[in-house]
C-alpha positions in Angstrom: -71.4 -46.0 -23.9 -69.2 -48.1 -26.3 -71.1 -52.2 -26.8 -69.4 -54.5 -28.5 -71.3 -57.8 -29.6 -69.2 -60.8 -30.0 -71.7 -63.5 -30.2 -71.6 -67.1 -31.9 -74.6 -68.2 -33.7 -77.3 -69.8 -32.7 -77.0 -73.3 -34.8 -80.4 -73.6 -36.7 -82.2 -70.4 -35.9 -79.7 -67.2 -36.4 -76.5 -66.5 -37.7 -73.6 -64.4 -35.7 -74.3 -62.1 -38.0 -77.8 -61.6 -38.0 -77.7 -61.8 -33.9 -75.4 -59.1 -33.9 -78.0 -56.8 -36.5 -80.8 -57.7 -33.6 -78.5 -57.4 -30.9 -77.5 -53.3 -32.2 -81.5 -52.8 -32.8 -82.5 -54.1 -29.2 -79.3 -52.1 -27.5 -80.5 -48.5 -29.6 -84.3 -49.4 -28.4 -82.7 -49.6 -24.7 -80.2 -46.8 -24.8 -80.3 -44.9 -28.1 -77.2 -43.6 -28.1 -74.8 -46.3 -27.4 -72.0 -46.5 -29.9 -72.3 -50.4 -31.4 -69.3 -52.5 -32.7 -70.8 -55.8 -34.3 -67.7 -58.5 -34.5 -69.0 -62.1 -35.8 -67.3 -64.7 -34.4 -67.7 -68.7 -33.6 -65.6 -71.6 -32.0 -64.0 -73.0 -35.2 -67.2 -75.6 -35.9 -70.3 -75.0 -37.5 -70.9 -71.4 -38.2 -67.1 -69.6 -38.4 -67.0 -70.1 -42.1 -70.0 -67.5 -42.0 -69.1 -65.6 -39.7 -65.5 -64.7 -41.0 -67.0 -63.9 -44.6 -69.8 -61.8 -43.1 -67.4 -60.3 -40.8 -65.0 -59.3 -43.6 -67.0 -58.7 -46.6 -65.7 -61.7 -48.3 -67.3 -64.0 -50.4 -68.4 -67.7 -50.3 -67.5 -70.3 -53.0 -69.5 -73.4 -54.2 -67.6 -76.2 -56.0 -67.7 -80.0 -56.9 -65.9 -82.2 -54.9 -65.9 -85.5 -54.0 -67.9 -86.9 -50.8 -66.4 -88.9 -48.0 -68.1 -92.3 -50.2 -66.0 -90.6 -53.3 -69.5 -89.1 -54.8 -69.9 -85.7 -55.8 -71.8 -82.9 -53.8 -71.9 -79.2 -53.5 -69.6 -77.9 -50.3 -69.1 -74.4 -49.5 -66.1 -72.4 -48.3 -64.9 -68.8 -47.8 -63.1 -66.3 -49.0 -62.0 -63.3 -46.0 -62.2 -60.3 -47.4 -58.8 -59.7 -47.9 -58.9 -62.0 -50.4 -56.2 -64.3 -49.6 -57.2 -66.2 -46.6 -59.6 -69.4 -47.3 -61.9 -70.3 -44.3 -63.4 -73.4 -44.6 -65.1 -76.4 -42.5 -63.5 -80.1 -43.3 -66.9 -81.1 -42.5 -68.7 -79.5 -45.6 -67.0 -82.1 -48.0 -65.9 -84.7 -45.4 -68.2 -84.0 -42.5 -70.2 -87.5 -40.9 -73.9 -86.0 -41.9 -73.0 -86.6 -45.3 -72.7 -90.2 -45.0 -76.3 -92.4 -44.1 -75.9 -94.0 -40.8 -76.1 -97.2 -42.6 -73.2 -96.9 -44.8 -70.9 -95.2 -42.4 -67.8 -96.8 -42.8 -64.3 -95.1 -41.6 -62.5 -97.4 -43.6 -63.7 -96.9 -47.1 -64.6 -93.1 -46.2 -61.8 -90.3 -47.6 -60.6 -86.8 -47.1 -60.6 -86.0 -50.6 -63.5 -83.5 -50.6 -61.3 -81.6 -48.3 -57.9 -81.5 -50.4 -60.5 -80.6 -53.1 -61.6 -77.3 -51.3 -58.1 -76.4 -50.6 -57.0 -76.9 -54.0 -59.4 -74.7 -55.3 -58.5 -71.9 -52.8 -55.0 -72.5 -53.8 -56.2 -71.6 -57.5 -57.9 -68.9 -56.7 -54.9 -67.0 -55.3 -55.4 -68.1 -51.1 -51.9 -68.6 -49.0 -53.4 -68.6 -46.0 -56.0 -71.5 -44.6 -58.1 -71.3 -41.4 -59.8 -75.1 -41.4 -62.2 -76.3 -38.7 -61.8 -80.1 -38.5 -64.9 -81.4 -36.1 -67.3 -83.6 -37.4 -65.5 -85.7 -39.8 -66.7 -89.0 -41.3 -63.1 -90.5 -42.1 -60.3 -92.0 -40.6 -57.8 -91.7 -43.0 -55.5 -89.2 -40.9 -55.6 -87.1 -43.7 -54.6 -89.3 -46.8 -57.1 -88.2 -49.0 -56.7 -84.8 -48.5 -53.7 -85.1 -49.4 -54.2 -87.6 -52.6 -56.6 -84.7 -53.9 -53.4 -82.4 -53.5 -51.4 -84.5 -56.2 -49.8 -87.1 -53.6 -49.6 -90.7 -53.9 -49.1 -93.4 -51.6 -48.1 -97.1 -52.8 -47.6 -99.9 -50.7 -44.5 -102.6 -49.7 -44.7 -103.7 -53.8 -45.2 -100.4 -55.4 -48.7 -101.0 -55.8 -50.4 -97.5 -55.5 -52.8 -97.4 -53.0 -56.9 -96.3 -53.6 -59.3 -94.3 -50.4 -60.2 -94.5 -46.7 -58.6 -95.7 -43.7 -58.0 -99.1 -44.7 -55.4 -98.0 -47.1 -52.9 -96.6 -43.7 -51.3 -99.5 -42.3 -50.3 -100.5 -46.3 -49.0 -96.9 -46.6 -44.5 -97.9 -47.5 -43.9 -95.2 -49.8 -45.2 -91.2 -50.4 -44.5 -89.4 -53.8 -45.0 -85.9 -53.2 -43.5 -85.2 -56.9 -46.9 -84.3 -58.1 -47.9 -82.3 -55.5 -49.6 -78.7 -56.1 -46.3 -76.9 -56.0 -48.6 -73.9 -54.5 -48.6 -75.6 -51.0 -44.8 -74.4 -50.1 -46.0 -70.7 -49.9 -49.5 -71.6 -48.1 -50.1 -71.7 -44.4 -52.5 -73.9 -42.9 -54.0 -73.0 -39.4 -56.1 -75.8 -38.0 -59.0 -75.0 -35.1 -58.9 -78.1 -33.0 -60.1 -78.2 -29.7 -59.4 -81.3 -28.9 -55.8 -83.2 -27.7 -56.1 -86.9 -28.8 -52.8 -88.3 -29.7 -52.8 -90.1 -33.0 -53.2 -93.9 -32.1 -53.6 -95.4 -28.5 -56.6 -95.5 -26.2 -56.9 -91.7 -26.6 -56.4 -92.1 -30.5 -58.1 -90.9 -33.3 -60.1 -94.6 -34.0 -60.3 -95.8 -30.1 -62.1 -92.4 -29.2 -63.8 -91.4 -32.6 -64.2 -94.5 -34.7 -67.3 -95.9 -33.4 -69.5 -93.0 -33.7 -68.3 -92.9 -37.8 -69.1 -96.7 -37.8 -66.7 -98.7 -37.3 -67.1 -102.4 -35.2 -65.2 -102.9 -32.4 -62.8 -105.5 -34.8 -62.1 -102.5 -37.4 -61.4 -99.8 -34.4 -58.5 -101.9 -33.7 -57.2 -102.4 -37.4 -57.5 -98.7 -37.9 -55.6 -98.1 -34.6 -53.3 -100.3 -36.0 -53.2 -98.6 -39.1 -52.6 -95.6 -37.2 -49.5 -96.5 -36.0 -47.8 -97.8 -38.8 -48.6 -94.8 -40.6 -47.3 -92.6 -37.9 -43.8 -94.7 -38.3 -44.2 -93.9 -42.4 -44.7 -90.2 -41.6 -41.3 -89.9 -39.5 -39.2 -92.4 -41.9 -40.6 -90.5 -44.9 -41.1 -87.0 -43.9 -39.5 -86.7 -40.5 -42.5 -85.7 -38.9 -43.5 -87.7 -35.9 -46.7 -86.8 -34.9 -47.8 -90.0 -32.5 -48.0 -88.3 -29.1 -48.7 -84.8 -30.8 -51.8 -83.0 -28.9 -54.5 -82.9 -31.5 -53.2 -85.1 -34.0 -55.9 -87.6 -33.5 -58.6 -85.0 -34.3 -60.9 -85.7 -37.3 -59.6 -89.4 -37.5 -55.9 -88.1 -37.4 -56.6 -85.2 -40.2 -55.0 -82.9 -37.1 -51.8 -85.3 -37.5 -52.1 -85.4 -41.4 -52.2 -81.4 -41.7 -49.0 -81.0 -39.2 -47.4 -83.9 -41.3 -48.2 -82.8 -44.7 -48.5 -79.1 -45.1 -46.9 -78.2 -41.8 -50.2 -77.3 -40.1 -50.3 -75.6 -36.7 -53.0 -76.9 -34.6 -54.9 -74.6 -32.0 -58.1 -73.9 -30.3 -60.5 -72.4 -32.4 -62.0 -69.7 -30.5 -58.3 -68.5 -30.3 -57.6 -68.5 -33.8 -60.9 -66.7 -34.3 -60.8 -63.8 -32.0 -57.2 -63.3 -33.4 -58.4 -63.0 -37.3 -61.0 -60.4 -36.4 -58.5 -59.0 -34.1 -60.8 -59.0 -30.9 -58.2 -57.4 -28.5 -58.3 -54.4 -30.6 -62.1 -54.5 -30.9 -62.9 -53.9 -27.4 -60.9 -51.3 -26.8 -62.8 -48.6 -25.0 -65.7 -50.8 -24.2 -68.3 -50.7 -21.9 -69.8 -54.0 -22.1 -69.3 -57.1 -24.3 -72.5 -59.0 -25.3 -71.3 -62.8 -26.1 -73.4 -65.8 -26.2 -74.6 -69.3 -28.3 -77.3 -70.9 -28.6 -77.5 -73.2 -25.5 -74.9 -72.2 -22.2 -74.2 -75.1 -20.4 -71.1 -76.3 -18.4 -69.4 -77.1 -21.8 -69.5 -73.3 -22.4 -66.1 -73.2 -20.8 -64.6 -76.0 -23.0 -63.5 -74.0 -25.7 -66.3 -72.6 -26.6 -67.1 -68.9 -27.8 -69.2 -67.2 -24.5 -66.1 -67.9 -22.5 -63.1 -67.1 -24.8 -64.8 -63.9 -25.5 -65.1 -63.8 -21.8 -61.7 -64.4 -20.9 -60.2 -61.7 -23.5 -62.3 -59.1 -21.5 -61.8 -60.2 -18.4 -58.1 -59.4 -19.0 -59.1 -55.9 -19.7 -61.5 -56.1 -17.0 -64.6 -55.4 -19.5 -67.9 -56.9 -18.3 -69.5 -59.4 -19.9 -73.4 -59.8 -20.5 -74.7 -63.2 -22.3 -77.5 -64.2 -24.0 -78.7 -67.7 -25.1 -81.9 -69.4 -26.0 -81.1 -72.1 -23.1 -79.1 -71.3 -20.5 -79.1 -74.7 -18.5 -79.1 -74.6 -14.9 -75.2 -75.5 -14.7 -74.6 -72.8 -16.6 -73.0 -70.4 -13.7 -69.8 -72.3 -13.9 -69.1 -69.6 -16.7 -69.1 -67.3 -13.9 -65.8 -68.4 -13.0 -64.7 -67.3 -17.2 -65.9 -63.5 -16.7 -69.6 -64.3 -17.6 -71.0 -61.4 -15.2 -74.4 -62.0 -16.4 -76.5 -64.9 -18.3 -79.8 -64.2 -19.8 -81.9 -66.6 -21.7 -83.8 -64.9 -24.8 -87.0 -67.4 -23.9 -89.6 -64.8 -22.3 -92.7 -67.4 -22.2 -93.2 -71.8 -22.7 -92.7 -72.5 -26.6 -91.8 -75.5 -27.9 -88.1 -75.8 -29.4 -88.8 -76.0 -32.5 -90.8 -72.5 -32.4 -88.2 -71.0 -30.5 -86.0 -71.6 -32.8 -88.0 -70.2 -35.7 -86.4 -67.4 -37.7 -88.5 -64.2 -37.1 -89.5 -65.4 -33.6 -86.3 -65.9 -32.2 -85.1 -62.7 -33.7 -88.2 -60.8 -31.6 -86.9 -62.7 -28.4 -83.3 -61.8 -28.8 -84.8 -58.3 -29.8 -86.8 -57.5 -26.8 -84.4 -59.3 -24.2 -81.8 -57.4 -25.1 -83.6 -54.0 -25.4 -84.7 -54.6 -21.3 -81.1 -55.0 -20.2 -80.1 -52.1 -21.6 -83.7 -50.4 -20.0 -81.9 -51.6 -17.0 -78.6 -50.5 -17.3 -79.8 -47.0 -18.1 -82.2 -47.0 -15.3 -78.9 -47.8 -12.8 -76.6 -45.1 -14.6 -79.1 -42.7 -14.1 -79.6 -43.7 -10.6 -76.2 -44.0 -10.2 -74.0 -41.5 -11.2 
């Protein structure tokens, strides 16, 4: 019997690639000699930098950069292991956490951190860029980033312009003569799974801009800001990206990246599965064991469980998956080519003990080793 185990982390408790260590040790303790492929995966969020270095054997870098308030921190990317593609999370130099609730500001709050990261990959020899862009504390559609990668931007007067969203709707001019000359032979491939048009209702501050802080008054000045900025993006670059799917993601950074550095934006489970080449993976398999920490009916929204799921469902491979909660609308992922959800949670325990390291490891552990009790019991019966 060939298992493959294609499972997301479970956020605060155990990485993909520890649950996929446990996950092997419970299958061999169920049916010793099943042949086990481990594959660490995750949805383009939290977690996929890990799981693509893990995955590969590549490395993780820590560097300096500037926060979204322009004060430094520590954020981490990756390195794949074939050296040349930089994974990394906007989030871990622009991400909202960073920011205290009480000085959240979209306005005044910059991508710069994140043109920082890629700048440093760019030095260290990376052409290729795999950025997850959820849980940003900006609104500046991307400006910073982009300010960090040697461009400038100068208003109606020539007046150059400083950080954060307030600076878009004075946006008249870009200089891109001092960009990082590197960027013309990268490739940027953004995980965004979500399809919020730059400005409007819909937009990147109308949808977004209140949970990052702004008032009701500065939503509509960045919206505002939005839109003349998309107008400076097609007179200046010929990009238009106002109605593009996505380009409102991360307060417009999904806009900024198609603008800028010619960035293609899709869902991040898809660009996952296809950089650890998934289709290939499962080849041969008898089962697939996916999962995350909590299945819900937002499982199907893009998340991992279900775009694992749908891959083997094309090559009609069952799936089996596990979670700590699996919520009682959880059997819409039935419909995805879920055949099977199991929750790891064997007796009442209190969320934070069930998500304690060594415990949850022992749950996943032993859940895992009695379906595959199971499934040898019915082959045996069986055939």
């Amino acid at each position: 019997m060939k298992v493959v185990v294609a499972i997301d982390s479970f956020k605060g408790s155990l990485s993909s690639y520890e649950l996929g260590e446990t996950i092997e040790r419970g299958i061999k303790r169920g049916y010793d000699d099943a042949e086990v492929t481990k594959v660490p995966i995750a949805d383009g969020g939290e977690g996929t930098v890990e799981a693509l270095v893990e995955g590969t054997g590549g490395e993780f870098i820590d560097i300096e950069v500037m926060g979204p308030l322009m004060r430094p921190l520590t954020a981490r990317y990756g390195i794949m292991g074939n050296g040349k593609t930089a994974v990394m999370e906007m989030a871990a130099a622009s991400g909202l956490p960073l920011v205290a609730p009480e000085e959240r500001d979209p306005s005044k709050t910059t991508t710069y951190g994140t043109g920082e990261m890629i700048r440093d990959a760019v030095g260290r020899g990376c052409r290729e860029f795999l950025v997850g862009i959820g849980g940003s504390a900006t609104n500046d559609a991307g400006l910073g980033m982009m300010q960090a990668l040697g461009h400038k931007f100068f208003d109606k007067d020539g007046n150059e312009l400083g950080y954060g969203g307030e600076i878009m709707e004075r946006v008249a001019h870009i200089d891109s003569s001092g960009a990082l000359p590197e960027l013309a032979e990268c490739e940027f491939l953004i995980a965004c799974d979500v399809d919020n048009p730059f400005h409007g209702p819909r937009g990147a501050a109308h949808v977004y801009g209140r949970q990052k802080g702004a008032s009701d008054a500065m939503v509509e000045t960045l919206d505002r800001g939005l839109v003349v900025l998309a107008e400076t993006l097609k007179r200046e670059l010929g990009k238009d990206v106002a109605e593009l799917p996505g380009a409102g993601a991360a307060g417009g950074l999904g806009g900024g990246f198609v603008a800028f550095l010619d960035g293609r934006l899709e869902p991040g489970i898809d660009i996952v599965l296809k950089e650890v080449d998934m289709a290939k993976e499962i080849e041969g398999a008898d089962f697939v064991i996916t999962g995350e920490g909590r299945i819900d009916f937002q499982s199907v929204m893009g998340k991992a469980p279900t775009g694992v799921s749908k891959l083997c469902k094309e090559h009609g491979i069952p799936v089996i998956a596990i979670a700590g909660c699996v919520a009682d609308d959880a059997d819409a992922t039935h419909d995805y080519g879920i055949e099977a959800l199991f929750s790891t949670i064997n007796y009442p325990v209190s969320l934070e003990d069930a998500m304690e390291h060594d415990r949850a490891r022992l749950f996943v552990e032993k859940n895992v080793e009695e379906i595959f009790r199971l499934i040898r019991v019915c082959e045996r019966k069986y055939s």
